[in-house]
Structure formats: C-alpha cells, structure tokens
Backbone as CSV, one residue per row, in Angstrom:
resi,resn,N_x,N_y,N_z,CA_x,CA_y,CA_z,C_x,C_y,C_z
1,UNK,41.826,116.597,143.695,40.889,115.628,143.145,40.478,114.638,144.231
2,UNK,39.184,114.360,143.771,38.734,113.179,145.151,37.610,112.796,144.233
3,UNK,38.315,111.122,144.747,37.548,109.690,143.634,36.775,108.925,144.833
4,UNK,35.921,108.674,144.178,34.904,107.703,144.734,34.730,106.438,143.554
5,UNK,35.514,105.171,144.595,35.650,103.835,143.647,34.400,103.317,144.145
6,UNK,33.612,102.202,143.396,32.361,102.001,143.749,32.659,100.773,143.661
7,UNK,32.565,99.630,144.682,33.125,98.362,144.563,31.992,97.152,144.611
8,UNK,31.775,96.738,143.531,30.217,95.831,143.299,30.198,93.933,143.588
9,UNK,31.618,93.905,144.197,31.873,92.080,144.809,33.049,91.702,144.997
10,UNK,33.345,91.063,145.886,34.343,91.001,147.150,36.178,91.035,146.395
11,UNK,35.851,89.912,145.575,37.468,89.663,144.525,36.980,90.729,143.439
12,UNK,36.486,91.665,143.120,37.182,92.619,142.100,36.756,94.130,142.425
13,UNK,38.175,94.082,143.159,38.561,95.430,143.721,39.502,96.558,142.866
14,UNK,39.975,97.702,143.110,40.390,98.441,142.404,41.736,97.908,141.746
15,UNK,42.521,96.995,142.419,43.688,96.443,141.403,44.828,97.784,141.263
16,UNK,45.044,97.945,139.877,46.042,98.193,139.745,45.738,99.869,139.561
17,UNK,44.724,100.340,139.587,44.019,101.512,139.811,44.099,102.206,141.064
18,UNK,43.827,101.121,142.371,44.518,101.538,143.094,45.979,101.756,143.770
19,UNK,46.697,100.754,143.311,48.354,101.017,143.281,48.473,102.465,142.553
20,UNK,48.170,102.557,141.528,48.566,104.083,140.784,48.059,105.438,141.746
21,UNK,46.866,105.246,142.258,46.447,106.330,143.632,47.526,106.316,144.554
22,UNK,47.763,105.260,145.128,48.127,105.247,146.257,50.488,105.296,145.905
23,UNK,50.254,105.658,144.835,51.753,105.881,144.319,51.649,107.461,144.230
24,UNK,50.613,108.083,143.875,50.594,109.419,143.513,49.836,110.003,144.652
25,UNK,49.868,109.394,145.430,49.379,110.852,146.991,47.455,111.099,146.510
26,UNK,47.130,110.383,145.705,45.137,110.906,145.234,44.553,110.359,146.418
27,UNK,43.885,111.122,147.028,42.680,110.877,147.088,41.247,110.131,146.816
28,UNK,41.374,109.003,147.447,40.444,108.540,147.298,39.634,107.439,147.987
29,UNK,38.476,107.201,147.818,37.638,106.632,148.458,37.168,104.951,148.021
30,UNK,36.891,103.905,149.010,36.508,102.423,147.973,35.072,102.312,148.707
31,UNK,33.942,102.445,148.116,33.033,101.827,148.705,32.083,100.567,148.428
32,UNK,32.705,99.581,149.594,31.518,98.495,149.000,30.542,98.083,149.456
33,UNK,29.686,98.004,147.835,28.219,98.220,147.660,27.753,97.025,148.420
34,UNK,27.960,96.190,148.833,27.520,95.012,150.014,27.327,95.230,151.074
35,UNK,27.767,96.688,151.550,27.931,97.000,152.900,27.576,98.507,152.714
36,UNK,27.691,98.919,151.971,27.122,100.574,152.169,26.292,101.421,150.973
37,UNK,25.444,102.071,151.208,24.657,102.291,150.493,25.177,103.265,149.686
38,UNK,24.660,103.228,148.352,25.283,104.132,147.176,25.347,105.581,147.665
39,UNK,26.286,106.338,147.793,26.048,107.876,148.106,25.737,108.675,147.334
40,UNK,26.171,110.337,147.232,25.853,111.250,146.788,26.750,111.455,145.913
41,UNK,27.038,112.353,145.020,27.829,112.770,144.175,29.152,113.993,145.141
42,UNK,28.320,114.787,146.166,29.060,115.827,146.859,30.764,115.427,147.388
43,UNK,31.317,116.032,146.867,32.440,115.631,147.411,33.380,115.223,146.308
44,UNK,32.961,114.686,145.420,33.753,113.951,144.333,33.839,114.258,143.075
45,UNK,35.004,114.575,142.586,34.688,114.935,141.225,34.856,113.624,140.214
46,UNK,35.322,112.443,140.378,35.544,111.449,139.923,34.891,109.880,140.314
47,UNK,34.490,109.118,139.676,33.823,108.100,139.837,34.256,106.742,139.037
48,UNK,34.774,105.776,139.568,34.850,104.748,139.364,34.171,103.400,139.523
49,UNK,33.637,102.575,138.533,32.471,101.731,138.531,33.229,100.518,138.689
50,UNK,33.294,99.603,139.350,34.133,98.166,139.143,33.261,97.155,138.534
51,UNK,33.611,95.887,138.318,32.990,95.025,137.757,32.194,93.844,139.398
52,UNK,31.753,92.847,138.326,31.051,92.118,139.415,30.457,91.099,138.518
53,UNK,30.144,89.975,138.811,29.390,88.602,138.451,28.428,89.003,137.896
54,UNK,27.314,89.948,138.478,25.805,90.170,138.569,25.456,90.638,137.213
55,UNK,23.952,90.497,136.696,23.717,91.462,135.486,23.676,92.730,135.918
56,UNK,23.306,94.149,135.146,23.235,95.550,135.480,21.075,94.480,135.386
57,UNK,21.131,93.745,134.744,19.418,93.509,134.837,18.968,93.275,136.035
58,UNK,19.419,92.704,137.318,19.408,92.338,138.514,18.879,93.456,139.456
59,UNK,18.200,94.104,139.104,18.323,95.243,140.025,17.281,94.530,140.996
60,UNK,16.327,93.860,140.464,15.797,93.037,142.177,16.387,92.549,143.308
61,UNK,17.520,92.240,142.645,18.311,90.998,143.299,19.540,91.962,143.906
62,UNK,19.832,93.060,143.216,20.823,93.736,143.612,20.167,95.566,143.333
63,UNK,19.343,95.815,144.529,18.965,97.164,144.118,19.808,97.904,144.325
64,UNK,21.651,97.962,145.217,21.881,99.318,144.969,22.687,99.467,143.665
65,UNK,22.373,98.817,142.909,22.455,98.587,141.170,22.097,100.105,140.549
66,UNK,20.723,100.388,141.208,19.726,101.383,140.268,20.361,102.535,141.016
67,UNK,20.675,103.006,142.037,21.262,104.042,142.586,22.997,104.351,142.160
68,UNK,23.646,103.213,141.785,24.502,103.409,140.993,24.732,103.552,139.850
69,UNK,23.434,103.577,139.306,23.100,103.975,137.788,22.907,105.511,137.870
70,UNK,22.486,105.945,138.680,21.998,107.111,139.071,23.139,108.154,139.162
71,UNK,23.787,107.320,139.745,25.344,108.090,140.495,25.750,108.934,139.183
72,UNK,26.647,107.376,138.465,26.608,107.908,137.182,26.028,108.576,136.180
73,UNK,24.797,108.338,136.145,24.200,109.523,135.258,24.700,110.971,135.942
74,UNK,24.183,111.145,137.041,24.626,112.512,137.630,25.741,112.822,136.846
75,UNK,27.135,111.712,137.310,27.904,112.347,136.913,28.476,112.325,135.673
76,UNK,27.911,111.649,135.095,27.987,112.160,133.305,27.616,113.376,132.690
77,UNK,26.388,113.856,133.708,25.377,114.846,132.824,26.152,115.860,133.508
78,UNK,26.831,115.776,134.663,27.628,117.147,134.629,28.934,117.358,134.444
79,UNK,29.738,116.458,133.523,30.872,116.501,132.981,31.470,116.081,133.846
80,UNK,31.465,115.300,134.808,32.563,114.682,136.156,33.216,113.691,135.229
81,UNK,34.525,113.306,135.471,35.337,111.938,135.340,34.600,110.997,135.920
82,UNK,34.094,110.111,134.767,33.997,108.449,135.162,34.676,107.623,134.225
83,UNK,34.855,106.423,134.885,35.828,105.254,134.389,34.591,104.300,135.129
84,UNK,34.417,103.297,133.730,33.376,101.913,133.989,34.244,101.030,133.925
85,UNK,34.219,99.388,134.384,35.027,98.330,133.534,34.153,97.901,133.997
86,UNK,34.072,97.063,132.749,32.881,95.649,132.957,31.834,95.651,133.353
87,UNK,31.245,94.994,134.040,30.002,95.889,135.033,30.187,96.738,134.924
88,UNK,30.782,97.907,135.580,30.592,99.473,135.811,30.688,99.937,133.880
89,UNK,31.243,99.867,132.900,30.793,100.210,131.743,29.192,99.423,131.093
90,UNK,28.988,98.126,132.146,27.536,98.375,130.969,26.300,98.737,132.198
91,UNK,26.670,99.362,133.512,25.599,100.341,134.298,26.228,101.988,133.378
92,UNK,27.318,102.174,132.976,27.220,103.367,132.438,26.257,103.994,131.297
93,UNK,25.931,102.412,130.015,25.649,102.645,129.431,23.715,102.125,129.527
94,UNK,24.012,101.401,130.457,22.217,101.318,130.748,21.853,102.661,131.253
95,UNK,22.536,103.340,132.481,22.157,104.582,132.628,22.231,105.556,131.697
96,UNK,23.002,105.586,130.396,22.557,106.475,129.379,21.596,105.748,128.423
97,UNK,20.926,105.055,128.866,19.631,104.393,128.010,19.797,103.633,126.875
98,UNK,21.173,102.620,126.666,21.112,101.372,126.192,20.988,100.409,126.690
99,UNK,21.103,99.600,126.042,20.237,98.090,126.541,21.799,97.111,126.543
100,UNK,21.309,96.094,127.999,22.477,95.489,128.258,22.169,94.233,128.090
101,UNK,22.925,93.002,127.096,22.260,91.648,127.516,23.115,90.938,127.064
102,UNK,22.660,89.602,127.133,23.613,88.543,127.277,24.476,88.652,125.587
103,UNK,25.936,88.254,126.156,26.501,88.069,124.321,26.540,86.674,123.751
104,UNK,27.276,86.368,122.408,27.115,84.956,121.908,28.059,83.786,122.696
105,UNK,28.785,84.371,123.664,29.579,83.644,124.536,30.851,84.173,125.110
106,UNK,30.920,83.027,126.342,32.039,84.378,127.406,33.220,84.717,126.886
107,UNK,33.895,85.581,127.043,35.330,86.045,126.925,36.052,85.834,128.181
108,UNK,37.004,85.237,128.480,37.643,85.025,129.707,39.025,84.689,129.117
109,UNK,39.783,85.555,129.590,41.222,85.279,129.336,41.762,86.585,128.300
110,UNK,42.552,86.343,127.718,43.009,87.624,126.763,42.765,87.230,125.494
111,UNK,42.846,88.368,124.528,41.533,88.233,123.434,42.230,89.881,122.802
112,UNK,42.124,90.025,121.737,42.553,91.007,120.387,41.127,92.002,120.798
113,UNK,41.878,93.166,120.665,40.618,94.385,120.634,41.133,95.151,119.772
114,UNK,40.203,95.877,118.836,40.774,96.563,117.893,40.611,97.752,118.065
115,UNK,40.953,99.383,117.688,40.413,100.468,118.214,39.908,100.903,116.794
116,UNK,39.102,101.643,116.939,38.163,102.486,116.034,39.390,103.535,115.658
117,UNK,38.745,104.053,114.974,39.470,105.174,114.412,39.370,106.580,115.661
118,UNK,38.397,106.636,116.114,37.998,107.594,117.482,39.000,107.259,118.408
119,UNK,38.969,105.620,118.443,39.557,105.648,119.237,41.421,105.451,119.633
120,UNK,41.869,105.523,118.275,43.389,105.692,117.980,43.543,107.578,117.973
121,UNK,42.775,108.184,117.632,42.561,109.814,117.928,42.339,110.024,119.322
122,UNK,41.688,109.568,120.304,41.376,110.007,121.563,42.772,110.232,122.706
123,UNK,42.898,111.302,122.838,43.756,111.601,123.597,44.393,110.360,124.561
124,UNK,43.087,109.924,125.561,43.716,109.137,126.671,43.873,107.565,125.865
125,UNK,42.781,106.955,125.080,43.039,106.124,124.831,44.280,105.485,123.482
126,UNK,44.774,106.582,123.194,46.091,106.435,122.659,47.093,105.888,123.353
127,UNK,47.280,105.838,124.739,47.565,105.509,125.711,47.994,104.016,125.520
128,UNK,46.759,103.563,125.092,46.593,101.843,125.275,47.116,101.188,123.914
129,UNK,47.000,102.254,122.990,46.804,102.031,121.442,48.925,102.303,121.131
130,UNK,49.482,101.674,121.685,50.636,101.996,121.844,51.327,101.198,120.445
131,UNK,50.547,99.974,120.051,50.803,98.842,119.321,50.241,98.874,117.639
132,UNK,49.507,99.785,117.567,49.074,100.020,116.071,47.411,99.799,116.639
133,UNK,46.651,99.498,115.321,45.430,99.519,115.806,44.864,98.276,116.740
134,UNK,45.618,97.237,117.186,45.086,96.367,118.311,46.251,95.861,119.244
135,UNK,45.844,95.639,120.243,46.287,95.153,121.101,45.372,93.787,122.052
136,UNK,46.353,93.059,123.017,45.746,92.348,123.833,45.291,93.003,125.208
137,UNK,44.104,92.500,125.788,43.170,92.794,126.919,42.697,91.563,127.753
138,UNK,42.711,91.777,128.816,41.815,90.571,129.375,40.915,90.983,130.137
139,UNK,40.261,89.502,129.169,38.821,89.627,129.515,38.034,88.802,130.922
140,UNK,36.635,89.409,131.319,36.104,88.184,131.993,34.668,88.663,131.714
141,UNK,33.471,88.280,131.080,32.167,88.791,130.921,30.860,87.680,130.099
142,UNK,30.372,87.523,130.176,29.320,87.005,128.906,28.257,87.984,128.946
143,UNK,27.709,89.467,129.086,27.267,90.490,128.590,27.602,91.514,128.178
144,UNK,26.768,92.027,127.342,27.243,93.007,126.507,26.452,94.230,126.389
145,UNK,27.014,95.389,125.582,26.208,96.813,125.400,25.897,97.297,124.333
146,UNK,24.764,97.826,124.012,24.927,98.571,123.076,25.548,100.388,123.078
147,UNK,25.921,100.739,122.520,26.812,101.769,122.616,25.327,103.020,122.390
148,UNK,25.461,104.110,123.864,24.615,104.577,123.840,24.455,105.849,123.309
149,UNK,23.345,106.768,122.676,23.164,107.552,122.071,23.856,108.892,123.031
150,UNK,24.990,109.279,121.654,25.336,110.723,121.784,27.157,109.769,122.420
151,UNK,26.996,109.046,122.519,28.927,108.181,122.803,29.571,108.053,121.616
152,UNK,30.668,107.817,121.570,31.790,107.207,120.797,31.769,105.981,120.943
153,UNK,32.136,104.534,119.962,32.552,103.850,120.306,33.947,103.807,119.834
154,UNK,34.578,103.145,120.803,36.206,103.315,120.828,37.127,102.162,120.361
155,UNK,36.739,100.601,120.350,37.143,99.688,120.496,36.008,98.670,119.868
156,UNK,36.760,97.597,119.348,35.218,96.454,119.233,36.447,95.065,119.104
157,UNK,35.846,93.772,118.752,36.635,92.926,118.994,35.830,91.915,117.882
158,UNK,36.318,90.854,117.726,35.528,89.579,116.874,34.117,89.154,117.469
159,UNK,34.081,89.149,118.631,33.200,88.662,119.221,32.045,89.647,119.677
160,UNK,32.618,90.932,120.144,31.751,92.266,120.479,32.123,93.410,119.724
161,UNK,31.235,93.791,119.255,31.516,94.641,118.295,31.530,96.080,119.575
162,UNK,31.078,95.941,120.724,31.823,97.502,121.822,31.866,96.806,122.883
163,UNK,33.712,97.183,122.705,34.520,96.978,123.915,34.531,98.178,124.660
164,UNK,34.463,99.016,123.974,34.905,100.561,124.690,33.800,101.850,124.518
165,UNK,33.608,102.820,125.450,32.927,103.943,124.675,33.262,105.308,125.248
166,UNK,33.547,106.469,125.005,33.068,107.045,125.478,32.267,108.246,125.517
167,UNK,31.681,109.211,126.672,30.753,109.817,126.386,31.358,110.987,126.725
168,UNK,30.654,112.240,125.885,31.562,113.525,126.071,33.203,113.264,126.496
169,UNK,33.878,114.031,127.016,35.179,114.231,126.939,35.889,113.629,127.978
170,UNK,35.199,113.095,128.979,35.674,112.589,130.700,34.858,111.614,131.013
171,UNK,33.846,111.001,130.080,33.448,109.176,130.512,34.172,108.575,129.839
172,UNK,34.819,107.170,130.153,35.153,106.180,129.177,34.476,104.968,129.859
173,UNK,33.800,103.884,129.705,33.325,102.575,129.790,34.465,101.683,129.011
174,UNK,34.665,100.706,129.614,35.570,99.504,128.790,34.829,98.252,129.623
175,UNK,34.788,97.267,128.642,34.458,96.367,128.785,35.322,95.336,129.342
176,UNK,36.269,95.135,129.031,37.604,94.691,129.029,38.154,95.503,130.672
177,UNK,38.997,94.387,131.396,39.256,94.721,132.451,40.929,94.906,132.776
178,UNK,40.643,96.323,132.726,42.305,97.169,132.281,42.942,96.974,133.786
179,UNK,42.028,96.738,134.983,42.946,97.499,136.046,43.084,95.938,136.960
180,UNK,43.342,94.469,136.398,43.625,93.263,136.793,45.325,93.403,137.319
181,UNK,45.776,92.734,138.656,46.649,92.582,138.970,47.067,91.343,138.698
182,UNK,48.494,90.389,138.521,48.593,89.180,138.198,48.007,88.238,139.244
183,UNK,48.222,88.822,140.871,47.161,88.182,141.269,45.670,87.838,141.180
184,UNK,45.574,88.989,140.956,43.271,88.956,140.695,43.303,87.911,139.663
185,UNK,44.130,88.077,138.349,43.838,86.771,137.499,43.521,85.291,138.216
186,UNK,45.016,85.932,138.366,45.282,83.869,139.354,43.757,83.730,140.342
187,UNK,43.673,84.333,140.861,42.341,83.907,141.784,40.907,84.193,141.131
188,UNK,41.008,84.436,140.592,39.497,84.743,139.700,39.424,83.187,138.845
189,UNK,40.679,82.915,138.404,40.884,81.104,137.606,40.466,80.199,138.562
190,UNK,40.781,80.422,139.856,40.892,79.113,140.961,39.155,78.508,140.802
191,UNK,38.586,79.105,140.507,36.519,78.989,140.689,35.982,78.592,138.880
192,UNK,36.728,78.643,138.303,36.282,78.917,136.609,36.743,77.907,136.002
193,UNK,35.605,77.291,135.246,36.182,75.946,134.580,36.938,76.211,133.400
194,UNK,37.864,76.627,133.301,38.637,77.377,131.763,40.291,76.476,131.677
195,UNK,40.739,76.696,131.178,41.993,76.449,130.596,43.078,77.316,131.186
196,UNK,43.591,77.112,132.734,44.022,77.791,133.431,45.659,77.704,132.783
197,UNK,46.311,76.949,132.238,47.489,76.631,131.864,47.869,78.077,130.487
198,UNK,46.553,77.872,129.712,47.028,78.641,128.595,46.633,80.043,128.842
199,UNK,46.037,80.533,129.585,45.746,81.912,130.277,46.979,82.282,131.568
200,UNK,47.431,81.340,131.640,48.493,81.692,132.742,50.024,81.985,131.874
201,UNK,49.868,81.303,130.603,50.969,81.330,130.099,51.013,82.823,129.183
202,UNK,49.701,83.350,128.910,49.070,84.324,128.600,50.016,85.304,129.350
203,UNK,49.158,85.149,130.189,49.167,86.319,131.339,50.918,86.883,131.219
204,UNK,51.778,85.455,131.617,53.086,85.434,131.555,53.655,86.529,130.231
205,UNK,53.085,86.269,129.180,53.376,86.832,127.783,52.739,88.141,127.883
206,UNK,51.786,88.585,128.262,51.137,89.723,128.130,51.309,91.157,128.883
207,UNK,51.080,89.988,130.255,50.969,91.267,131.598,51.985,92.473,131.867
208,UNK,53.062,92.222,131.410,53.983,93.318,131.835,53.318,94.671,130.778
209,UNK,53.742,94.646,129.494,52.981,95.155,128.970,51.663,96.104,128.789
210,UNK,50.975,95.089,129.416,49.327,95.596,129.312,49.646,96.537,130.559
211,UNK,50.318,95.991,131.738,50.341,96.779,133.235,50.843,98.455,132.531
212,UNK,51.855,98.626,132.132,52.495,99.887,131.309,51.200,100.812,130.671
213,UNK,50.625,99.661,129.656,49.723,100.672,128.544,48.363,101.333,130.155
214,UNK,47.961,100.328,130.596,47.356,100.871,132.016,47.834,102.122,132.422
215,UNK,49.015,101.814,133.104,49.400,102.683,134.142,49.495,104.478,133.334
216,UNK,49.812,104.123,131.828,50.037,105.437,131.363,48.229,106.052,131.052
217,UNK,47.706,104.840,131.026,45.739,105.365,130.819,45.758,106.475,132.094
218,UNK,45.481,105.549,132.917,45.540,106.184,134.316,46.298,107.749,134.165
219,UNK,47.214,107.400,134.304,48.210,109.210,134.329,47.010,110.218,133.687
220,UNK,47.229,110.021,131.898,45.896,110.651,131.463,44.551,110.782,131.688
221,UNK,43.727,109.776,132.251,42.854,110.334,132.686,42.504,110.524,134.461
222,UNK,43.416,110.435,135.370,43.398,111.028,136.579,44.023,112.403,136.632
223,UNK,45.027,112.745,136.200,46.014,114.021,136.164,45.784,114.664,135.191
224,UNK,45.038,114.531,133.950,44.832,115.907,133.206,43.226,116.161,133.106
C-alpha cells in the first residue's frame, strides 16, 4: 500500500495517523499543499485529506483547493481508499457535488456525536462506536456539508446534523478531527479565544480513549 497525505496548513498535520504508519512499516507520503502542487493519482492507492482554516469556497484564494477536489474525485470514482477530516471531508463532499457552507456556530473542543444506524453497522466505523450509539470527538470547524448524493451518512450531532459520511465502501469523510495528538490540541488553543481550562480538562478526561477508538479506525481502514 502507498498513501498520499495531502497537507492543507502548517499546524494540522497527520497527527496520530501518522504515528500509526510509521509504527506499522506503511508507506507513505505528506505533501504540503503550500509548497507543492497537487499531484496525480499514479502511484497511490490511498488518499488522505487533512484539515485547514480555509473554506473548500476559497478556491481563489487557495487554487490548489480545486485540484484537490479533483484528486479525490478520481479517487472515489475508482474505488481507491480515502479518509477526509474536516477540510478534507467537506472538499470530499464538494467534489461529489454538495454544497459546503457556513454552520449556526463553531464547534471547538469535544462535543457528543451520535452514529446513525449505518453507521453502528459499518464495519470500520464500529471501531469508534465502541460506547453504544455516541461517543465524544473533538472538534475544530464553523462549516459544514451537506451529505452528498449516492453517500451514507454515518454520524450527526446537536448542532450538525453530518458529522460523518461515507461513499461506496472505501471513502469515509468526518468532520470531527479523529487523528489530533494531545499536543496539536494544546497548540491549536494557544491562538483561539475559547475556554482553554475546560477543554484541557476535557482533553485530560477524554484523550486516552478517543486515541484507542482511533488507532483501532486506522487498523481497519489501512490494513483491510
């Protein structure tokens, strides 16, 4: 197997996605989109979308946006493994022709997601669903998706009704950012006017946990 991570701004890098590669001998590639231009599909059977500040609407402001829309479509339409978070799930789902826009307000910090019924059945995301039908996630976003024609949605929450989707048998998009290290939190807080005390105490309560339901996502959808 050989992954191509697609990296869309400087602090949110592969995380704990890449610890799990680089524990299991994979293959793989980080490219960031600040510095190198979106490539080809050749070579890779797997694709990873990271998150980023920017809208997927930005494509003026950030054109290799539209070529990474592209990527992904490719590799949706030919059954390749992709994994979106955040950004990279709502370019997944603009490139399958829903519409991405602002939600009723940000999510930052950890926050209840519930799974669909699809998505307590879905092989990999049973994974996460370790806890009955919800669990905690953390978040960082104020846009949102609509869940695009011919997907599953997998997940929804109080605030967004799709956290999760996926398409045929080897896309999943999540909104929610599964592959955070306890560091990336901590430094992603240092810039954000939020309530760093009760997200840290969060984190404290949560993270071991969430790192587990992760690490076993990962297994399932890199190795089978």
């Amino acid at each position: 197997m050989s992954i191509l991570i697609l990296k869309n701004f400087v602090t949110e890098g592969p995380g704990t996605i890449e610890d799990f590669l680089v524990h299991n001998n994979m293959h793989y590639t980080v490219m960031d989109l600040a510095r190198h231009a979106v490539g080809s599909a050749d070579g890779y059977d797997t694709l990873v979308m990271l998150g980023g500040p920017m809208s997927v609407n930005d494509e003026d402001k950030y054109p290799y946006l539209t070529g990474e829309m592209k990527l992904a479509e490719q590799f949706m339409k030919t059954g390749k493994r992709v994994f979106g978070i955040c950004l990279g799930a709502q370019l997944m789902a603009k490139a399958l022709g829903a519409k991405v826009y602002p939600g009723p307000e940000k999510e930052i910090g950890w926050y209840d997601i519930e799974f669909r019924d699809a998505g307590l059945t879905d092989p990999r995301m049973a994974h996460l669903a370790t806890e009955g039908k919800s669990c905690k996630v953390f978040q960082w976003h104020g846009e949102t998706f609509d869940i695009p024609q011919g997907a599953e949605r997998l997940a929804v929450s109080g605030l967004y009704p799709n956290q999760a989707f996926r398409y045929g048998n080897k896309a999943y998009a999540f909104q929610f950012h599964i592959e955070v290290s306890r560091q990336m939190i901590f430094d992603w807080l240092k810039n954000e006017p939020v309530d760093m005390t009760q997200i840290e105490q969060e984190t404290e309560a949560y993270y071991a946990g969430y790192a587990a339901r992760a690490e076993s996502f990962y297994r399932s959808f890199f190795c089978n």
